[in-house]
GUDO-519723 format. One record per atom (N, C-alpha, C, O): x, y, z; atom name; residue number from 0. Coordinates in pm, whole numbers. Layout:
N
<r <X, Y, Z>, 'CA', NUM>
...
//
This chain:
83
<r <2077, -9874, 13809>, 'N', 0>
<r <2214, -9834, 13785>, 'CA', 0>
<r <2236, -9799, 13638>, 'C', 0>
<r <2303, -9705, 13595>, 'O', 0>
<r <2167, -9894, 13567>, 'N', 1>
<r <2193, -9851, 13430>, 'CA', 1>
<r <2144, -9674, 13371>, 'C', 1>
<r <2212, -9601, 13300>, 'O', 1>
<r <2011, -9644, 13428>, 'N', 2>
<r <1971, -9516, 13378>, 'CA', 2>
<r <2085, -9427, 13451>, 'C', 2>
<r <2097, -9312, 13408>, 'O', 2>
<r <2179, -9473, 13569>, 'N', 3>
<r <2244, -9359, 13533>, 'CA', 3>
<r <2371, -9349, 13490>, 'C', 3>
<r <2436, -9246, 13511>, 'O', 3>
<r <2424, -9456, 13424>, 'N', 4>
<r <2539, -9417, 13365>, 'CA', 4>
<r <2452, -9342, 13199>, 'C', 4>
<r <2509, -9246, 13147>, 'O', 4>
<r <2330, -9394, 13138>, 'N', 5>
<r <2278, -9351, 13053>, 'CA', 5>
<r <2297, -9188, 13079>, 'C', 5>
<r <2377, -9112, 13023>, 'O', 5>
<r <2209, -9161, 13172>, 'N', 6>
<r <2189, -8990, 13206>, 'CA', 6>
<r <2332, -8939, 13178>, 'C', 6>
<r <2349, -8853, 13091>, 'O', 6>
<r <2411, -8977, 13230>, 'N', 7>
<r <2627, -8945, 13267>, 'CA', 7>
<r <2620, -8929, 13070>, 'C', 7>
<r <2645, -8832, 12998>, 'O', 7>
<r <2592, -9015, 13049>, 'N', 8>
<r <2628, -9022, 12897>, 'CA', 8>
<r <2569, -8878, 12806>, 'C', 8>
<r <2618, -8791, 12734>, 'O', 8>
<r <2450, -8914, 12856>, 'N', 9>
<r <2411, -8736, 12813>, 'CA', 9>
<r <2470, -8648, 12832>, 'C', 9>
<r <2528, -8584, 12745>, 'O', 9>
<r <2467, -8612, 13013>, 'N', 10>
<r <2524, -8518, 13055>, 'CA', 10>
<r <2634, -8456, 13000>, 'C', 10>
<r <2641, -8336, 12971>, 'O', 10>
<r <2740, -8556, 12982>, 'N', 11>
<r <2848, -8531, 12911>, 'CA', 11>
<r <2839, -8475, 12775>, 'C', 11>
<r <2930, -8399, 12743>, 'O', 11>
<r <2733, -8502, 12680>, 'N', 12>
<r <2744, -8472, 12566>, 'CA', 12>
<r <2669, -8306, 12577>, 'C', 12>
<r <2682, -8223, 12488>, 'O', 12>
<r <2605, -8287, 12682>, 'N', 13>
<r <2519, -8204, 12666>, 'CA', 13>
<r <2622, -8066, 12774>, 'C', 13>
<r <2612, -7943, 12772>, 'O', 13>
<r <2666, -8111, 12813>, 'N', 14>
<r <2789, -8018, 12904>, 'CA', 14>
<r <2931, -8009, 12782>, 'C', 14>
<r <3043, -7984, 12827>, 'O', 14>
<r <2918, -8024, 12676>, 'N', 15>
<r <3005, -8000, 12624>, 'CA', 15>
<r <2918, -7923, 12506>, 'C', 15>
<r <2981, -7887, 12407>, 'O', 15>
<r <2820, -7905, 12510>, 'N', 16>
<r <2802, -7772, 12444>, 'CA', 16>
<r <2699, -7860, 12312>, 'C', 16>
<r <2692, -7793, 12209>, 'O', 16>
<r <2651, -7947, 12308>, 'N', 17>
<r <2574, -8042, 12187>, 'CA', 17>
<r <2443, -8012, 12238>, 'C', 17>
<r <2401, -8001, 12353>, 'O', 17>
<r <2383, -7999, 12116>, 'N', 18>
<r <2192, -8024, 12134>, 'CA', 18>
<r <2159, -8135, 12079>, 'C', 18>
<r <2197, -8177, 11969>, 'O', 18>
<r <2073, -8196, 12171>, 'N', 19>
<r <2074, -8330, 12095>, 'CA', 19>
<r <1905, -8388, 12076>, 'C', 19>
<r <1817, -8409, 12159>, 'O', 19>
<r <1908, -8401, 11941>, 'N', 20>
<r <1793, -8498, 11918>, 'CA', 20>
<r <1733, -8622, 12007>, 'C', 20>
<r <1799, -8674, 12097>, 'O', 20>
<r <1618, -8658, 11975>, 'N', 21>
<r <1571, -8775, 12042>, 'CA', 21>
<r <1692, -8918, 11989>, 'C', 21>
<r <1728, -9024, 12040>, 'O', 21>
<r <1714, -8862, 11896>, 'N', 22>
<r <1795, -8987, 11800>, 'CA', 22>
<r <1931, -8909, 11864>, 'C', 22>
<r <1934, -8985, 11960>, 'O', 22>
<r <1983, -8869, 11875>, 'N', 23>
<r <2160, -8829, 11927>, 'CA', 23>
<r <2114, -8864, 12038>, 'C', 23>
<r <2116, -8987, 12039>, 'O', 23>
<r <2055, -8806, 12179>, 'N', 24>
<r <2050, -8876, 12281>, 'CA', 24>
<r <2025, -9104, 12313>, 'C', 24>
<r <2050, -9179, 12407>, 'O', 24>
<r <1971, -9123, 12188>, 'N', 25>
<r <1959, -9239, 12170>, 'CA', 25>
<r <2032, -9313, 12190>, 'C', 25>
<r <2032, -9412, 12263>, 'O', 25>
<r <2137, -9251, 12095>, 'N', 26>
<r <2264, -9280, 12021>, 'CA', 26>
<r <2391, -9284, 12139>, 'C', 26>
<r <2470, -9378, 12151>, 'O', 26>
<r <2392, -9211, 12190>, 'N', 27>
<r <2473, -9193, 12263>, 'CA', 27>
<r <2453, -9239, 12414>, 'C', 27>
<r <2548, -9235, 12492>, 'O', 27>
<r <2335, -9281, 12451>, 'N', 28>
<r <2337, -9337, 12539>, 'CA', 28>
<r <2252, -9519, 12581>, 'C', 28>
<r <2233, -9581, 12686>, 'O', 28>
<r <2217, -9549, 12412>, 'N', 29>
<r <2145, -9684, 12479>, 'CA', 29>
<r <1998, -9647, 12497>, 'C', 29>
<r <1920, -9743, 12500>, 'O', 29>
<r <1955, -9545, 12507>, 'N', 30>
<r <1841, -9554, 12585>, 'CA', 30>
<r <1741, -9549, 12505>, 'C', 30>
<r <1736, -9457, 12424>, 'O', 30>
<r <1642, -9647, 12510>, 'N', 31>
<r <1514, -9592, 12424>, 'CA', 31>
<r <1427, -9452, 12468>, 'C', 31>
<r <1367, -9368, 12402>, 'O', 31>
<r <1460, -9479, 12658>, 'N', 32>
<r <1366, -9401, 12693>, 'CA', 32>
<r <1417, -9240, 12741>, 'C', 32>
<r <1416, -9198, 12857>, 'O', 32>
<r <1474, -9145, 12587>, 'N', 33>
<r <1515, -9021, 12581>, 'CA', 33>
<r <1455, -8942, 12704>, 'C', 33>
<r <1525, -8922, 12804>, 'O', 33>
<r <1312, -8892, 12696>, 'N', 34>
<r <1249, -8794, 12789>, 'CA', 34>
<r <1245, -8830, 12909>, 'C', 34>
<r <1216, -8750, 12998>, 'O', 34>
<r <1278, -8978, 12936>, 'N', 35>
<r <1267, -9010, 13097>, 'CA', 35>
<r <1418, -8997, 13133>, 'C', 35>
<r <1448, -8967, 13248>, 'O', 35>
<r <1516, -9019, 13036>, 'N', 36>
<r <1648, -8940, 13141>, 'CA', 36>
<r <1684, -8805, 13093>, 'C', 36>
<r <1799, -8768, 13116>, 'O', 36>
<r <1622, -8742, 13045>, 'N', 37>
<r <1635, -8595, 13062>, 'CA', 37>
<r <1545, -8525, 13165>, 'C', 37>
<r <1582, -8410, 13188>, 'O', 37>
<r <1426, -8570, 13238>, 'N', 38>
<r <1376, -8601, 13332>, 'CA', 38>
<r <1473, -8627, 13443>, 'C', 38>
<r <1457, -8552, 13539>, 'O', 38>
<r <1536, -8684, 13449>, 'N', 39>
<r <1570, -8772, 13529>, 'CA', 39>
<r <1728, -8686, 13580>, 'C', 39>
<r <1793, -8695, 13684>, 'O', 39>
<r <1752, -8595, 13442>, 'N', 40>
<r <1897, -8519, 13463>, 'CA', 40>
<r <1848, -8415, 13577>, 'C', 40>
<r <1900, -8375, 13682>, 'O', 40>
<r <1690, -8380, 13493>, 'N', 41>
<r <1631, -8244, 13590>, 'CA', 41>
<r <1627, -8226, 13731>, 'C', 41>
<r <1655, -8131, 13805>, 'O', 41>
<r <1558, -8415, 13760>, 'N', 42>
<r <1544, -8430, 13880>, 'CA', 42>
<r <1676, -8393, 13976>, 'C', 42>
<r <1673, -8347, 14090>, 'O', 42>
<r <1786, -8426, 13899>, 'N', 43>
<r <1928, -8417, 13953>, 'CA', 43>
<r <1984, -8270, 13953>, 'C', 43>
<r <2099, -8243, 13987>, 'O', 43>
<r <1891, -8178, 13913>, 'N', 44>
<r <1936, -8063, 13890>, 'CA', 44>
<r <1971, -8009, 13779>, 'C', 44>
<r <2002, -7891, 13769>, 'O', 44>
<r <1970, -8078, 13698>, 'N', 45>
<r <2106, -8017, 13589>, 'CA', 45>
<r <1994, -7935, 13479>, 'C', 45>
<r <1880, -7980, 13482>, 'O', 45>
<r <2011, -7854, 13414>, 'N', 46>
<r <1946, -7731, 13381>, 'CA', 46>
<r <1922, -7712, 13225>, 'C', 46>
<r <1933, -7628, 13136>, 'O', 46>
<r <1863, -7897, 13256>, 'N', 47>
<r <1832, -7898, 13060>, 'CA', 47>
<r <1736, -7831, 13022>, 'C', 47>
<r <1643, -7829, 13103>, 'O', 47>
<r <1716, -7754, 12896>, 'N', 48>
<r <1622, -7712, 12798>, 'CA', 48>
<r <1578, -7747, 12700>, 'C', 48>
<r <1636, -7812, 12612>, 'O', 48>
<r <1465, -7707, 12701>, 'N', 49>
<r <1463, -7797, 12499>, 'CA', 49>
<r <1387, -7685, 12469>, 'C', 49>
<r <1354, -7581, 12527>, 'O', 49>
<r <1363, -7754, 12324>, 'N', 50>
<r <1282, -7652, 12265>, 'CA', 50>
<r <1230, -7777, 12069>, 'C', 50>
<r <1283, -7867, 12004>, 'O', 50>
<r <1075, -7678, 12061>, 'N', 51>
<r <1078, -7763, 11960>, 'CA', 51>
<r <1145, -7718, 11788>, 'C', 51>
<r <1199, -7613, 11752>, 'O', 51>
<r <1127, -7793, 11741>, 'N', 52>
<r <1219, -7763, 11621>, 'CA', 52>
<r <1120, -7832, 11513>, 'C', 52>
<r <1070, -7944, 11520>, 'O', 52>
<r <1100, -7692, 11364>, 'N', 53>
<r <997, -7784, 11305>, 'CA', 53>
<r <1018, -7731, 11136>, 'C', 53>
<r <1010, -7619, 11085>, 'O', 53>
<r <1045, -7855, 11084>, 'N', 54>
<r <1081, -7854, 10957>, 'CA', 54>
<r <1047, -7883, 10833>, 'C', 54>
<r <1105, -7991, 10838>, 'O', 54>
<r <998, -7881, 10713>, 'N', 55>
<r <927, -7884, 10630>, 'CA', 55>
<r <857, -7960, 10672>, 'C', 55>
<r <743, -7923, 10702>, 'O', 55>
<r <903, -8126, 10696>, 'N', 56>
<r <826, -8247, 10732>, 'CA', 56>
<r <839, -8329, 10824>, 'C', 56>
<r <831, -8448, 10796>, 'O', 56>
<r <865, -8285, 10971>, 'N', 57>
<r <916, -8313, 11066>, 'CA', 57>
<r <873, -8198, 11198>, 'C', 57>
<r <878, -8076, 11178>, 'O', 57>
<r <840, -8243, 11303>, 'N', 58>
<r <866, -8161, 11390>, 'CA', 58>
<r <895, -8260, 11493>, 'C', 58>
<r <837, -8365, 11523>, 'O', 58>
<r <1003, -8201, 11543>, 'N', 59>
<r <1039, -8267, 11719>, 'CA', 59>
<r <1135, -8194, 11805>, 'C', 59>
<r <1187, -8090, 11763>, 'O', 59>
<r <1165, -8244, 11933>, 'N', 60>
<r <1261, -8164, 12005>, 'CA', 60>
<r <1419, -8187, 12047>, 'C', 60>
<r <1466, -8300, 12063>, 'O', 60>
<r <1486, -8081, 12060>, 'N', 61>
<r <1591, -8141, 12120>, 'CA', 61>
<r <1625, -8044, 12262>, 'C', 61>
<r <1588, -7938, 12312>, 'O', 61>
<r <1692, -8121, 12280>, 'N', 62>
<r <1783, -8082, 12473>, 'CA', 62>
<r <1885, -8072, 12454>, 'C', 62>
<r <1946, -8148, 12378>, 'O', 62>
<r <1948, -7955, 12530>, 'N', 63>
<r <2050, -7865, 12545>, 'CA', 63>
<r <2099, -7813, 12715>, 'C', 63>
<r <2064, -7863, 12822>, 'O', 63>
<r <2171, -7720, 12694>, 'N', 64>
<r <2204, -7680, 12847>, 'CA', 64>
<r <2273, -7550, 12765>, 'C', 64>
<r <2348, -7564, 12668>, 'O', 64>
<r <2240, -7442, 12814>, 'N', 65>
<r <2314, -7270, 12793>, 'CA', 65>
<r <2421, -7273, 12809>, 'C', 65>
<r <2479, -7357, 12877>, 'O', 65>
<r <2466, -7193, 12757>, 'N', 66>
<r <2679, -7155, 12791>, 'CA', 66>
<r <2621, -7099, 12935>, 'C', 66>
<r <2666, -7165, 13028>, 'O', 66>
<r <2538, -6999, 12973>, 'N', 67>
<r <2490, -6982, 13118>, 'CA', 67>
<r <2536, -7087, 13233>, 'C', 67>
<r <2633, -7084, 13309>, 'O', 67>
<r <2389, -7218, 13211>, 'N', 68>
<r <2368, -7284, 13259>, 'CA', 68>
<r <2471, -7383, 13263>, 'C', 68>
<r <2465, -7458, 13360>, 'O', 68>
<r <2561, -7402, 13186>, 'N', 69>
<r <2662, -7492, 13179>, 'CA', 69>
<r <2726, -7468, 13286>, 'C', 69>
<r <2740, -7537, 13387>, 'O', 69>
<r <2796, -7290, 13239>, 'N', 70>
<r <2905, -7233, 13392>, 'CA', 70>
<r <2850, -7259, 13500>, 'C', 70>
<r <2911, -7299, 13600>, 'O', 70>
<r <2720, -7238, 13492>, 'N', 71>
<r <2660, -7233, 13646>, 'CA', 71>
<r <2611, -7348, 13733>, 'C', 71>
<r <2574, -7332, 13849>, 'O', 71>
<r <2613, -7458, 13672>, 'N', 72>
<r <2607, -7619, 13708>, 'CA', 72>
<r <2785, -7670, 13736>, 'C', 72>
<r <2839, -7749, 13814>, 'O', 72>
<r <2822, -7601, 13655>, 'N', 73>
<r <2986, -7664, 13679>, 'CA', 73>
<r <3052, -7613, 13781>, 'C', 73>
<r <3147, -7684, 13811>, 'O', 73>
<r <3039, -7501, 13859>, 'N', 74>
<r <3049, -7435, 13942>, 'CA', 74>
<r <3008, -7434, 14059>, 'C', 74>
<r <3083, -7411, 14153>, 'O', 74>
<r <2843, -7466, 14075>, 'N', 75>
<r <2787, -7570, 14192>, 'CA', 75>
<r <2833, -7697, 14137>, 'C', 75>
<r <2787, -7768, 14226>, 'O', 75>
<r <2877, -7761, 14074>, 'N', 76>
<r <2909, -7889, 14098>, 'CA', 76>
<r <3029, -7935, 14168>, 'C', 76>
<r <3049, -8041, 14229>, 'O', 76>
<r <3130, -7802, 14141>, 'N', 77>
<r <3260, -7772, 14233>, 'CA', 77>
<r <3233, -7785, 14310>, 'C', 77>
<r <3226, -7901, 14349>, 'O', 77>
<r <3196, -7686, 14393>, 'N', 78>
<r <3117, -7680, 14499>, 'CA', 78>
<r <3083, -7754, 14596>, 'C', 78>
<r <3129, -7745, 14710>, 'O', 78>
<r <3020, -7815, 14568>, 'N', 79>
<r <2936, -7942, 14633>, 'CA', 79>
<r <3088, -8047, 14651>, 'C', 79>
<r <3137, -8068, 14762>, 'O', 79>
<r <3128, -8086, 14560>, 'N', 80>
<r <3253, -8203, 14550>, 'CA', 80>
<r <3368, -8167, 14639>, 'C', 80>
<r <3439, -8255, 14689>, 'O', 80>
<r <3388, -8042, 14659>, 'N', 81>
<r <3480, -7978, 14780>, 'CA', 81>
<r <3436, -7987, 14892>, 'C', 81>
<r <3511, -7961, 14986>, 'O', 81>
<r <3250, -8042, 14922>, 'N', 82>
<r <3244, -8037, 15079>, 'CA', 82>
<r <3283, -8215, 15135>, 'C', 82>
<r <3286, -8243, 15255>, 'O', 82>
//
């Protein structure tokens, strides 16, 4: 139960238009274990992306969702909640 109010916690941040670090997803949801509920959003459908990001002295990734993919999850998500 807990991973999914964690995932909800993402979701939310990530349906409102945020890319989020391993550390912002952290942050915002409790979770140590970042890649297993973004995993875990996928499994649910939801139409995260990442990509890596790499900086003088640093490289890592973050997860996102498209202005696309946003409309188009929110829309089947209507959807579905109307049957």
């Amino acid at each position: 139960m807990e991973n999914i109010s964690q995932c909800n916690k993402i979701l939310r941040a990530l349906m409102r238009g945020r890319k989020l670090s391993f550390n912002d997803a952290r942050e915002i949801s409790g979770s140590n274990h970042v890649s297993r509920r973004m995993k875990d959003l996928n499994e649910r459908g939801v139409p995260v992306e990442s990509e890596w990001v790499e900086t003088e002295d640093s490289r890592f990734k973050i997860w996102y969702i498209s202005k696309e993919n946003r409309d188009l999850y929110r829309r089947e998500s209507d959807g579905q909640s109307q049957k």
